[in-house]
C-alpha positions as CSV (number, residue, x, y, z in Angstrom):
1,X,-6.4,26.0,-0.1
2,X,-3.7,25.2,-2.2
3,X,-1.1,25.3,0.8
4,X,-3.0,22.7,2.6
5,X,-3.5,20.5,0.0
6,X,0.2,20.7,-0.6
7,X,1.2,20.2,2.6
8,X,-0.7,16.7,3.1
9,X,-0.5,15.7,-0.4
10,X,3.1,16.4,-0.7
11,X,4.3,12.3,0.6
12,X,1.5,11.5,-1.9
13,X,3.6,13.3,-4.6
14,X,6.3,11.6,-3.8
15,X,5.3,8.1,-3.8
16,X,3.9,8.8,-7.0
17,X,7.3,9.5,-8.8
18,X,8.6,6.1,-7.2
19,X,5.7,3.7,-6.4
20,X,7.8,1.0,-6.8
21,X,9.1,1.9,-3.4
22,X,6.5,1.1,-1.6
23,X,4.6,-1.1,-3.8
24,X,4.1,-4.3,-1.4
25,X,1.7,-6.2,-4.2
26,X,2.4,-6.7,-7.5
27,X,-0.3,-8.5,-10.1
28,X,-0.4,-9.2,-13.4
29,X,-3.8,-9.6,-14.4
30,X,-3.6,-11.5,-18.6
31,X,-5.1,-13.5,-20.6
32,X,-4.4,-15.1,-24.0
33,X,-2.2,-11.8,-25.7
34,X,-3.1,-9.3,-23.1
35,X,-1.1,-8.4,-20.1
36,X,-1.1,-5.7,-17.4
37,X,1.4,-5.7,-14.7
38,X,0.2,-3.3,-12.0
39,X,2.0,-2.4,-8.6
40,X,-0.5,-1.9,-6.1
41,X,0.1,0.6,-3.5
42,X,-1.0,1.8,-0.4
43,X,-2.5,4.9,-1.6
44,X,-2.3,4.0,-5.6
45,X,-2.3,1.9,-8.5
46,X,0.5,2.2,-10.7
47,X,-0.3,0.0,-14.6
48,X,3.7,-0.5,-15.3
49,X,3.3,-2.0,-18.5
50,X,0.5,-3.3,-21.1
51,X,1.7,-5.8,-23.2
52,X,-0.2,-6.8,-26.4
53,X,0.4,-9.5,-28.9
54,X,-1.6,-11.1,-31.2
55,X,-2.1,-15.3,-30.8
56,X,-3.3,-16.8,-33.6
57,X,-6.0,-19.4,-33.2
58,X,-5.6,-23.3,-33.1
59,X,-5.9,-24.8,-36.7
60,X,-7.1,-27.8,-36.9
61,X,-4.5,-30.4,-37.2
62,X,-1.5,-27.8,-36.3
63,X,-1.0,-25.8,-32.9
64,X,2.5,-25.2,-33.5
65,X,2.1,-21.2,-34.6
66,X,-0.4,-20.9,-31.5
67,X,2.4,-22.1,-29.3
68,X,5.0,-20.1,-30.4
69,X,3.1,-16.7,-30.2
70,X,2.0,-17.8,-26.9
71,X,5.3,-18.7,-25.5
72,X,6.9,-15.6,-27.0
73,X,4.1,-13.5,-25.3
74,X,4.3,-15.2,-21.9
75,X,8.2,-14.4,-22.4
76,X,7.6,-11.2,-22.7
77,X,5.1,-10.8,-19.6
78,X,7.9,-13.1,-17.7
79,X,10.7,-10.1,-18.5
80,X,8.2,-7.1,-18.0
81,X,7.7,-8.9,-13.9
82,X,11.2,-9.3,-13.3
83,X,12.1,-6.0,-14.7
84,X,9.0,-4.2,-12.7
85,X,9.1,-5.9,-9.2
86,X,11.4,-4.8,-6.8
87,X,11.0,-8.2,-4.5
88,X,13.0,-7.1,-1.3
89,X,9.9,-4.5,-1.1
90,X,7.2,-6.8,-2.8
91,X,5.7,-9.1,-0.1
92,X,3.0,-11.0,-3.0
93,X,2.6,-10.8,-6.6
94,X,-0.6,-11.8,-7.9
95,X,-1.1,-14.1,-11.3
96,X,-4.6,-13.6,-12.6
97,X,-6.4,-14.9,-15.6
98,X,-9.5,-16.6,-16.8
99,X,-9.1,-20.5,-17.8
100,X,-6.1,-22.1,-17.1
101,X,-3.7,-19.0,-18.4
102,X,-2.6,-18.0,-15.2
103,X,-1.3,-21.8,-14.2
104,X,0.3,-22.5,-18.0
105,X,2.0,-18.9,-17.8
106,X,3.5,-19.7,-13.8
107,X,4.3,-23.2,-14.9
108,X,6.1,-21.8,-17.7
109,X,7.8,-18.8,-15.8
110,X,9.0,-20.8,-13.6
111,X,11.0,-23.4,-16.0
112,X,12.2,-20.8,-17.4
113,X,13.9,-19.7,-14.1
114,X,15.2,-23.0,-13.4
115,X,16.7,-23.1,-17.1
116,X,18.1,-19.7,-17.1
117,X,18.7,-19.3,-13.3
118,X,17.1,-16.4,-12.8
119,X,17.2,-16.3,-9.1
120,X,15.1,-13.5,-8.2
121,X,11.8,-15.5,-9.5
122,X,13.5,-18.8,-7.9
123,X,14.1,-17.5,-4.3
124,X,10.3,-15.9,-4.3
125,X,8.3,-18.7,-6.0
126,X,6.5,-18.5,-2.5
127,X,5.4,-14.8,-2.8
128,X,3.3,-15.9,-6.2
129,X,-0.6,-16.4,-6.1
130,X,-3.0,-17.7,-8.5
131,X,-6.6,-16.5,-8.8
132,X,-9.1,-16.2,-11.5
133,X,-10.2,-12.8,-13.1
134,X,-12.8,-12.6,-15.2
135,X,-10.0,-11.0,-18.1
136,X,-7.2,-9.1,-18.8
137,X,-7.9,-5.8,-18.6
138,X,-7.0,-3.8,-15.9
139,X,-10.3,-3.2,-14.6
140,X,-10.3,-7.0,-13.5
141,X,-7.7,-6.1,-10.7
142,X,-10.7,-5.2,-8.8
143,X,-12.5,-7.8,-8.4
144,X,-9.3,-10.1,-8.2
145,X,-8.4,-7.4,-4.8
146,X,-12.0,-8.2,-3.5
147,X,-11.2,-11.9,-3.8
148,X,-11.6,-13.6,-0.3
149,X,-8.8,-15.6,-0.8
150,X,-6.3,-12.4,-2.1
151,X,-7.7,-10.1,0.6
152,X,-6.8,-12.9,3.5
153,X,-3.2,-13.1,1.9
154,X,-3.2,-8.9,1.7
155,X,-3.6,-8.7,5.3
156,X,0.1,-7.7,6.0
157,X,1.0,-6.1,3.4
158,X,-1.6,-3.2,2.8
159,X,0.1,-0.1,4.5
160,X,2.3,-2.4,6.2
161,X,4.5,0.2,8.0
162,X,0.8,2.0,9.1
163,X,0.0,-1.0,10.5
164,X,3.3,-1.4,12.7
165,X,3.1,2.3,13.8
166,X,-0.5,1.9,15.4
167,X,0.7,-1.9,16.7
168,X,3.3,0.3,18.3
169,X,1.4,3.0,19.4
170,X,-1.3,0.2,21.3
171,X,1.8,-1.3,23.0
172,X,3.1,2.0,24.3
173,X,0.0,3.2,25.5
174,X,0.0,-0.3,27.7
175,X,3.9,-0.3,28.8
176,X,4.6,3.8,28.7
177,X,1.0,5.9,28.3
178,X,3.2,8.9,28.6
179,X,4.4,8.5,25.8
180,X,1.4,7.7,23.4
181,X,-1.0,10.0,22.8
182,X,-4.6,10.3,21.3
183,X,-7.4,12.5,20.8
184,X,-6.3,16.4,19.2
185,X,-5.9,18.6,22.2
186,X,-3.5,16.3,23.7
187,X,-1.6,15.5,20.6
188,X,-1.2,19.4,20.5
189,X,-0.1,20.1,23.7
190,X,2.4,17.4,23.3
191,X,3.2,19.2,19.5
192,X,4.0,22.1,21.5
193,X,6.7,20.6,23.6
194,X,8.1,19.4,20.0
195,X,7.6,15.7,21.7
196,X,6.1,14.0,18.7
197,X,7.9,11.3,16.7
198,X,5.1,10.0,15.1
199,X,2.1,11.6,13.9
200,X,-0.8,9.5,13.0
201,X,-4.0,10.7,11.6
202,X,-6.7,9.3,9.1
203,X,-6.8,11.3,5.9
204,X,-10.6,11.6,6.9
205,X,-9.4,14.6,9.0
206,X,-8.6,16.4,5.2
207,X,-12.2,16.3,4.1
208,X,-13.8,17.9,7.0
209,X,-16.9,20.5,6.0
210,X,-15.1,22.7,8.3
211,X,-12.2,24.8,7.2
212,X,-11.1,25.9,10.4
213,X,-10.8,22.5,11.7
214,X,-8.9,21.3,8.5
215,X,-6.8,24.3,8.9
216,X,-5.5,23.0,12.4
217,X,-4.9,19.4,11.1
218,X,-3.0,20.9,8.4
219,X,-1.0,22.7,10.4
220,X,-0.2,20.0,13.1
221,X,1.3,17.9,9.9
222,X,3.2,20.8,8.5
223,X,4.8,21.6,12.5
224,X,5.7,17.7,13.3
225,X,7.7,17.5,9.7
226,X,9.6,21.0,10.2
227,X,10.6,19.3,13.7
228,X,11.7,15.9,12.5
229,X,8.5,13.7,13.4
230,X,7.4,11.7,11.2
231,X,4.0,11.9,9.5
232,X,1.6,8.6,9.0
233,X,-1.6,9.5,7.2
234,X,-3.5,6.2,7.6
235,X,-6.5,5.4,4.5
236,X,-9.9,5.5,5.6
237,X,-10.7,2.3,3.7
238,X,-7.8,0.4,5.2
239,X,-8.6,-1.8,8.8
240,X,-5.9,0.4,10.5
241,X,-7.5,3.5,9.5
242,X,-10.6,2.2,10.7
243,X,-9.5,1.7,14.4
244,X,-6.9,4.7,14.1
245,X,-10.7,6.3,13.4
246,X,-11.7,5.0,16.6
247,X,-8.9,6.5,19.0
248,X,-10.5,10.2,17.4
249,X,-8.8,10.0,14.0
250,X,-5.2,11.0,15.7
251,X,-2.4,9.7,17.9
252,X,1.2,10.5,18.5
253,X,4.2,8.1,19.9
254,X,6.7,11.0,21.9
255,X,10.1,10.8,21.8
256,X,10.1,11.6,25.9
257,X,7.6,11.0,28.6
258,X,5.3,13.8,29.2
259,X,3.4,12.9,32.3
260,X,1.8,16.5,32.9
261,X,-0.9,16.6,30.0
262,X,-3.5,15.9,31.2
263,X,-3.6,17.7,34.3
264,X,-2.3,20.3,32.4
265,X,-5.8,20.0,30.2
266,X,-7.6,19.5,33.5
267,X,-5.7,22.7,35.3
268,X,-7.1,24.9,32.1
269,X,-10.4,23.3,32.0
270,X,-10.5,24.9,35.7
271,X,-8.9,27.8,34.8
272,X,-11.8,28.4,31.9
């Protein structure tokens, strides 16, 4: 058991010493003194930093303390982003608040770049988005990731390179079939022939009641790395794994033609 959990888990290992490289989202879900920055990942959630800071209130008659503990906090949250967001990877980074934090902190952050020309937050002002969270803590990212208007901006960039894999794999099957297969016996038989470039499955496969049938799933992942293919476990809860779901949960793109499959299935189906 432990092989086969090692064997499939073993990218997921990996992505968790580095998220940041493949962290497409970014969001820093604050309030007044509170701050999380969290890099959102295919598979993960990665909290990069909490930063605290106490604000005092407004006094009657004087803000001026108010503001300066505020400004120094948003300073800080401003550094934490720039230091936590690798933007050549990041493709949005979401700003989430109650009230009007969200808008004084981008207002400010963004002054700030101008002022100290910080170019990384000047070139990407268009990756930034605004939405309301009911707080700061991180359990707000939630419902600020179920948020109609986040989710319809997401799109693209949830398990982006997933997504262009199976877009791949749909165009194949229409301009080479040969080469794009689906469906576990053929993906075998074409395993065999150590024709697979790209393995796709849906990490549904993994929780099978059977053993036996996790056992060969396992395997096919373990064979396609040892020969060079590369391996695309696709989320159940992501649209992509959905319709990879509906092709049988598996599909490979060859790296050559190989025509005789099926009537090679169809010749043993005889044979049997």
């Amino acid at each position: 058991m432990y092989h086969m959990m090692h064997v499939v888990d073993f990218a997921g290992v990996e992505l968790s010493c580095d998220p940041s490289r493949t962290a497409d989202v970014c969001a820093v879900i604050m309030q007044e003194g509170l701050a999380h920055i969290c890099l959102v990942t295919p598979c993960m959630t990665i909290t990069r930093a909490k930063i605290e800071q106490n604000i005092p209130r407004k006094r009657k008659g004087s803000c001026s303390q108010h503001e300066k503990m505020l400004l120094r906090f948003y300073d800080v949250v401003l550094q934490a982003i720039v230091r936590h967001t690798k933007f050549d990877i990041v493709k949005c980074v979401l700003i989430a608040s109650p009230g009007f934090v969200k808008d004084q902190f981008f207002d400010y952050m963004m002054a700030e770049a101008i002022k100290q020309d910080i170019r990384v937050l000047i070139e990407n002002k268009a990756k930034f988005l605004l939405v309301h969270s009911s707080s700061g803590h991180r359990y707000a990212l939630k419902e600020v990731l179920t948020d109609p208007t986040v989710t319809s901006r997401l799109v693209d960039t949830k398990a982006a390179s997933e997504v262009k894999a199976l877009d791949m794999f749909y165009h194949t099957l229409q301009s080479e079939p040969d080469r794009a297969y689906y469906g576990l016996d053929h993906v075998l038989r074409a395993n065999d022939s150590n024709a697979i470039d790209v393995l796709m499955l849906t990490d549904g496969l993994f929780r099978s009641s059977d053993v036996a049938t996790r056992k060969k799933y396992v395997s096919l992942v373990e064979s396609v790395r040892e020969n060079g293919g590369d391996v695309k476990i696709f989320s159940s809860l992501h649209l992509s794994g959905e319709q990879l779901g509906q092709l049988s949960g598996v599909a490979a793109l060859l790296r050559f033609p190989l025509p005789n499959v099926d009537s090679d299935s169809d010749s043993s189906s005889d044979h049997d």
